[in-house]
C-alpha positions in Angstrom: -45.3 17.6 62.0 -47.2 14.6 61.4 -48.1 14.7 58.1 -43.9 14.1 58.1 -44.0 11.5 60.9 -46.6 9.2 59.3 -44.6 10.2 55.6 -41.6 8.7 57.5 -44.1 6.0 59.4 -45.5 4.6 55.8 -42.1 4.1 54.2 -41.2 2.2 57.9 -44.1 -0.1 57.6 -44.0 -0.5 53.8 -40.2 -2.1 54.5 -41.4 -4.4 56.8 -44.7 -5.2 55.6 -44.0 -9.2 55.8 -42.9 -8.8 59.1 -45.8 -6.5 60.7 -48.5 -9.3 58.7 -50.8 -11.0 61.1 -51.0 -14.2 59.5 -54.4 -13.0 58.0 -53.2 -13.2 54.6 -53.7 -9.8 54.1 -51.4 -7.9 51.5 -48.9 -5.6 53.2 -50.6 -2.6 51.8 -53.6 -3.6 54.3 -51.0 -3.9 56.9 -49.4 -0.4 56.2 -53.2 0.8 56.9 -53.9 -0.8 60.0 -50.4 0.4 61.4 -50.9 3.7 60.4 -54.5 4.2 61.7 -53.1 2.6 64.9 -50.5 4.8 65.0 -52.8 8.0 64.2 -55.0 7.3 66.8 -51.9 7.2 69.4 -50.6 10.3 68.7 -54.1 12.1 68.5 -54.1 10.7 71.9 -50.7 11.4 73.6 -51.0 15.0 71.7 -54.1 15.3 73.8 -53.1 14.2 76.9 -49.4 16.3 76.4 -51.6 19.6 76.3 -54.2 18.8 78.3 -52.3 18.1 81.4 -52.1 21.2 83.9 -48.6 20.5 84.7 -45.8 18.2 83.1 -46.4 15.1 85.5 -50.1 15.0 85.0 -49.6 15.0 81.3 -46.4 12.5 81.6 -48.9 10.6 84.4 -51.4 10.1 81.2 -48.7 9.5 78.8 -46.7 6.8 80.2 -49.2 4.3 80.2 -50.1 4.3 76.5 -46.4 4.0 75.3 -46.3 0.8 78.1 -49.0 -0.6 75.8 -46.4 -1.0 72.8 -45.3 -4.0 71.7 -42.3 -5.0 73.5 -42.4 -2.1 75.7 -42.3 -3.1 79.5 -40.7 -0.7 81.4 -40.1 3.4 80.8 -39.0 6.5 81.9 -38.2 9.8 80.8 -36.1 12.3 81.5 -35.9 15.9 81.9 -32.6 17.9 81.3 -31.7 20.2 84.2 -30.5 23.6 82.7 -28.5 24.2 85.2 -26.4 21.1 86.5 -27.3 19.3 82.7 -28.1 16.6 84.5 -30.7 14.3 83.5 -34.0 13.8 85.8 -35.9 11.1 86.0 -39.1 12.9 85.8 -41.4 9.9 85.8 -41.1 6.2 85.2 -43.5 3.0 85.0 -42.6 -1.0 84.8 -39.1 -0.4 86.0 -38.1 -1.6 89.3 -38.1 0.6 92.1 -34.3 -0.4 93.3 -33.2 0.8 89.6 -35.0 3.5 89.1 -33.4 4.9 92.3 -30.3 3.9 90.6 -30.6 6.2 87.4 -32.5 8.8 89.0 -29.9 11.1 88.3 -27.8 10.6 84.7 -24.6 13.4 85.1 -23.4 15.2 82.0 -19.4 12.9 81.6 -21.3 9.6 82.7 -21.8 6.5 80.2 -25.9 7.2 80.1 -25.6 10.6 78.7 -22.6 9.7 76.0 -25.7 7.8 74.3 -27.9 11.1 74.8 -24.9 13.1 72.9 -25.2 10.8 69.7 -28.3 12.9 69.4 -30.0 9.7 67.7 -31.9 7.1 68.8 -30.6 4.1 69.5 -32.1 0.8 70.4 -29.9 -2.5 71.2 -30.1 -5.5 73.0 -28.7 -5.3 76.5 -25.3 -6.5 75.4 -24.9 -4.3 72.9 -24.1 -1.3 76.1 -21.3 -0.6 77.3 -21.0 -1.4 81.2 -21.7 0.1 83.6 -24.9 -0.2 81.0 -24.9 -3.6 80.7 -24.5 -4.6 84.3 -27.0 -2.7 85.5 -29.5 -3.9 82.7 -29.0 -7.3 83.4 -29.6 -7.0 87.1 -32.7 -5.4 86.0 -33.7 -8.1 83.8 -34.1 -6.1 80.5 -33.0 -7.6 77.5 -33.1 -4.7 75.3 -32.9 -0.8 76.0 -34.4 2.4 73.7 -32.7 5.8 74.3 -34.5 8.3 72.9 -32.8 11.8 72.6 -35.9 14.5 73.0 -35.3 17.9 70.9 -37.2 21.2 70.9 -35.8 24.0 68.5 -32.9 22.5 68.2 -32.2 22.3 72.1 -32.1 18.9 73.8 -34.7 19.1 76.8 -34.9 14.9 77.8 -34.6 11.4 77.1 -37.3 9.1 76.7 -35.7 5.2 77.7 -37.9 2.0 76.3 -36.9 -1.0 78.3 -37.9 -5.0 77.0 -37.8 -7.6 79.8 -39.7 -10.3 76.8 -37.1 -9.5 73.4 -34.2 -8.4 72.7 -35.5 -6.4 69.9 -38.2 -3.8 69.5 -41.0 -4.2 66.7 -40.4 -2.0 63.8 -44.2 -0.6 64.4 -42.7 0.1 68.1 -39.7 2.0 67.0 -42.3 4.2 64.2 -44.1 5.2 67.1 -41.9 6.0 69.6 -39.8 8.1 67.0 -42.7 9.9 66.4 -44.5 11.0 69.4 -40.6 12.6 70.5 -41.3 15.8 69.1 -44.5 16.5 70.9 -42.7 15.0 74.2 -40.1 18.1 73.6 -42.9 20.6 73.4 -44.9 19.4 76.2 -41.0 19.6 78.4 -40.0 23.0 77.1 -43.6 24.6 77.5 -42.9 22.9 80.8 -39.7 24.9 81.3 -41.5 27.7 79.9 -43.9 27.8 82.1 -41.0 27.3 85.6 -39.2 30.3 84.2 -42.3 32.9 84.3 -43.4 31.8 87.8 -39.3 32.5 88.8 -39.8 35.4 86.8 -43.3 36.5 88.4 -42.0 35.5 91.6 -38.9 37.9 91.1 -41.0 40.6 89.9 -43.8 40.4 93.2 -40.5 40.7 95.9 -39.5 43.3 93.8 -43.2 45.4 93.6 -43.5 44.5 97.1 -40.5 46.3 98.5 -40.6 49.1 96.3 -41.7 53.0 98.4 -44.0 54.3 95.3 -47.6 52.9 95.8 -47.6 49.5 93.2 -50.3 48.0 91.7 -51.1 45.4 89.4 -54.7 46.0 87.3 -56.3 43.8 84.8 -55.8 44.9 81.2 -59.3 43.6 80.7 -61.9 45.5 83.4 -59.3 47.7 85.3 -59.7 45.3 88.3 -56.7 45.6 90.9 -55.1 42.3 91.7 -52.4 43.2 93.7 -51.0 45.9 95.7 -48.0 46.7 97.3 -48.1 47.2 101.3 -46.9 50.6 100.6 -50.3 51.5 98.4 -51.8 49.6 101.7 -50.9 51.6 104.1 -50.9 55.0 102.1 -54.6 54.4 100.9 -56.0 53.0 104.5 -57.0 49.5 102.4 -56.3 45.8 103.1 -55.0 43.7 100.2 -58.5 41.9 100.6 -60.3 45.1 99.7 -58.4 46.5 97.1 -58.7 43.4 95.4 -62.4 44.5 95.1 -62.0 47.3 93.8 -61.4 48.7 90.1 -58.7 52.2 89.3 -61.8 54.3 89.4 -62.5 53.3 92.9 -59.2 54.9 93.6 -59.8 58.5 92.4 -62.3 61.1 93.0 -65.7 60.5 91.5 -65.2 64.5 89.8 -62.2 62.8 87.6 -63.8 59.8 86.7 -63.9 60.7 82.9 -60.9 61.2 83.2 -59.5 58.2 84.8 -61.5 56.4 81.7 -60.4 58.0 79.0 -56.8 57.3 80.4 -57.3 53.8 80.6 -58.5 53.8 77.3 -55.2 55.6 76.0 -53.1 53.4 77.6 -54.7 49.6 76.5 -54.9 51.7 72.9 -52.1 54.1 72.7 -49.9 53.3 75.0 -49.9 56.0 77.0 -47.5 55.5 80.4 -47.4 58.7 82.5 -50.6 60.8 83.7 -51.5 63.1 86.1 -54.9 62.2 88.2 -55.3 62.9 91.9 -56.2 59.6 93.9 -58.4 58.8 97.6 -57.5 57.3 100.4 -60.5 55.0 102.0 -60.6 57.7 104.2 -61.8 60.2 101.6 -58.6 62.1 101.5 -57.4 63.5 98.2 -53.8 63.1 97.5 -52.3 64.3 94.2 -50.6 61.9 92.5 -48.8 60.9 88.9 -48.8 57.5 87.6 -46.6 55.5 85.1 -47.3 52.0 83.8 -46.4 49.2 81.3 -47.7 46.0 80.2 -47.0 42.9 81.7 -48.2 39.5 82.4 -49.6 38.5 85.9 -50.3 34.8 86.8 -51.3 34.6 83.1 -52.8 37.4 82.8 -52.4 40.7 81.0 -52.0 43.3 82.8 -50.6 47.4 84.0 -48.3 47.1 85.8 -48.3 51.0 87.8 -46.4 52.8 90.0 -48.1 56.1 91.8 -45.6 58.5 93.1 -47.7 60.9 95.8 -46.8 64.4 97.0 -44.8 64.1 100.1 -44.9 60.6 100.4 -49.0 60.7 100.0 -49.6 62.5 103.1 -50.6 65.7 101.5 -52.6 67.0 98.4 -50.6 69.4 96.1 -48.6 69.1 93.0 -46.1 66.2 92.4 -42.4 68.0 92.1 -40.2 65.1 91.2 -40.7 62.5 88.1 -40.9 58.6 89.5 -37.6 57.1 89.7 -36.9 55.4 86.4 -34.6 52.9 88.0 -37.6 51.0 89.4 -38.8 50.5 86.3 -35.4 49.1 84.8 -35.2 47.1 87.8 -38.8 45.8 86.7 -37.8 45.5 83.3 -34.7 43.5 83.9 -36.9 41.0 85.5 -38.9 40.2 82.8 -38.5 37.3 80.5 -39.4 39.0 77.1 -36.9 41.5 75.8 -38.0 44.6 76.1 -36.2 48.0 74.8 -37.3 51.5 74.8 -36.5 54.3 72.1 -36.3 57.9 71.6 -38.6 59.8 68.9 -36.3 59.1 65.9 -36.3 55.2 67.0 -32.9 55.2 68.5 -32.5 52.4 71.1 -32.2 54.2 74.8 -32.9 51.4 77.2 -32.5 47.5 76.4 -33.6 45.3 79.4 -31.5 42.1 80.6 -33.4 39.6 78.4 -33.1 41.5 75.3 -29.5 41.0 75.8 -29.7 37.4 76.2 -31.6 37.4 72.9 -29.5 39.3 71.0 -26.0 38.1 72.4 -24.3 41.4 73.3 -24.6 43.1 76.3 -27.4 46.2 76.8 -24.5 48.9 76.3 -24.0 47.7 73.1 -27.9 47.8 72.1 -28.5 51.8 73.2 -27.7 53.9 70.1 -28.4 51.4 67.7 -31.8 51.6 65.8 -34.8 49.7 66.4 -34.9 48.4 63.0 -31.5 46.8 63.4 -32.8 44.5 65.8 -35.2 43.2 63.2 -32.5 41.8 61.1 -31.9 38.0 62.5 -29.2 36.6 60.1 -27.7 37.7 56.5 -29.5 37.3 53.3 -27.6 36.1 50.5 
């Protein structure tokens, strides 16, 4: 990606060598360097600052004060595309009155604003050249030139980035380079963003879910076994508080004579995959309980992780042998919460179970996804 924006950059600056000189007498060519070193070193920056930030206002908070250093660049905000109203969020501004900025906090999808987003180029004008309301409310402003800047990641519009001049009517060519270029790492910083919104809803989702199911739930570190959550069912069954079993690691759970094999199942499942097995467990107590388990992998606040359900012998009251299989409806609802598509298949790689997001992914509904083959799914688009 930059080697293409300063490609594009050079040929900008080469056209308007004259007009970028300093009065130094120096050949455009030496011009053309100075710009693009200038321009190198700003989007080293802003690229550091877009993934450095913990969040997208701390990295927009970093951001907006090094575009504001642009020539002819006074006033700024950017936007942030609402997936589910459309609208268009002022996420963050700087330089622009407060009275406006309260104005155009909110851009709606059939208003004047976003028919320049919908162009899905950039365009940068002197006030005049807006439509009103545009116009009006630039001039009120004092801004003799505006820069909309649609902001695209895979395709997908996710913002706008607005450049506002209260000292030209016009933007320096070196101005325009710049802020064309830096758009594309704005789009990933807003959809890792978005991203990142999606698997807390999703993580959210998935914890009322674990929380309310009967089974004894439990969420354990891929990497040392270490539980980091458990359901208030596993609570009360087992005699521990949350705070305790946080403590503690699987083996803490079973008796010390299985502890072989509670390892070597561990080890199958990080390895082989192995979901379903058979080890007795102990309450705080010291009461044995027979038990089966099932899990899958997951992620957890950012973590991989089992996810497990323990299904005891009459509801963990008693030892003996488990009768009835877990309930594999707890697991689709689990499934169905997760935001990577996920499918499960029989021995001969038939398709048996497709989750909700697969569905999304593959634009037909999960009904249409059991019985196909797992290799189909592979197959993205036709080859000539």
């Amino acid at each position: 990606e930059f080697r293409r924006v300063l490609f594009r950059s050079a040929l900008l600056a080469e056209e308007a060598g004259a007009n970028m000189s300093d009065g130094s007498g120096d050949r455009p060519s030496s011009t053309v360097v100075r710009f693009l070193s200038k321009q190198l070193r700003l989007l080293k920056n802003i690229a550091y600052a877009a993934n450095a930030g913990a969040s997208l206002d701390l990295s927009v908070s970093r951001i907006l004060p090094m575009l504001q250093d642009l020539d002819n660049v006074e006033g700024i905000g950017l936007y942030v595309i609402d997936e589910a109203t459309q609208n268009l969020i002022l996420r963050a501004h700087s330089g622009l009155p407060q009275w406006f900025a309260s104005l155009v906090e909110v851009i709606e999808p059939m208003s004047p604003e976003r028919e320049l987003v919908s162009r899905q180029e950039p365009q940068f004008d002197a006030a005049e050249g807006f439509p009103n309301p545009i116009r009006s409310r630039l001039a009120q402003a004092g801004i003799a030139a505006l820069g909309v800047l649609p902001i695209e990641h895979g395709g997908k519009a996710v913002g706008v980035l607005n450049v506002a001049s209260t000292s030209s009517r016009s933007f320096a060519v070196s101005t325009v380079a710049i802020l064309e270029s830096i758009t594309p790492i704005l789009g990933a910083m807003i959809a890792r963003s978005l991203q990142n919104q999606k698997f807390a809803q999703s993580e959210q989702t998935l914890q009322s879910i674990i929380a309310s199911l009967q089974d004894l739930g439990f969420v354990i570190s891929s990497e040392n076994a270490r539980i980091l959550y458990a359901t208030p069912s596993a609570q009360r069954a087992l005699g521990y508080t949350l705070e305790e079993l946080c403590k503690l690691t699987v083996s803490d759970l079973h008796p010390s004579e299985v502890g072989d094999d509670v390892q070597r199942t561990l080890d199958a499942m990080a390895k082989s995959g192995l979901e379903y097995c058979r080890l007795p467990v102990m309450t705080k107590a010291g009461r044995r309980i027979a038990a089966e388990s099932r899990v899958f992998h997951g992620q957890w606040q950012g973590e991989s992780v089992l996810f497990g359900l323990v299904r005891t012998a009459s509801g963990g009251s008693v030892a003996g042998s488990v009768r009835e299989p877990p309930d594999d409806s707890l697991f689709k609802r689990l499934l169905d919460n997760i935001p990577e598509g996920v499918y499960v298949r029989s021995v001969d790689g038939r398709i048996v179970y497709a989750n909700a997001a697969l569905s999304r992914i593959h634009g037909m509904p999960a009904s249409e996804l059991v019985g196909r083959h797992a290799n189909d799914l592979l197959v993205t688009e036709d080859v000539e």
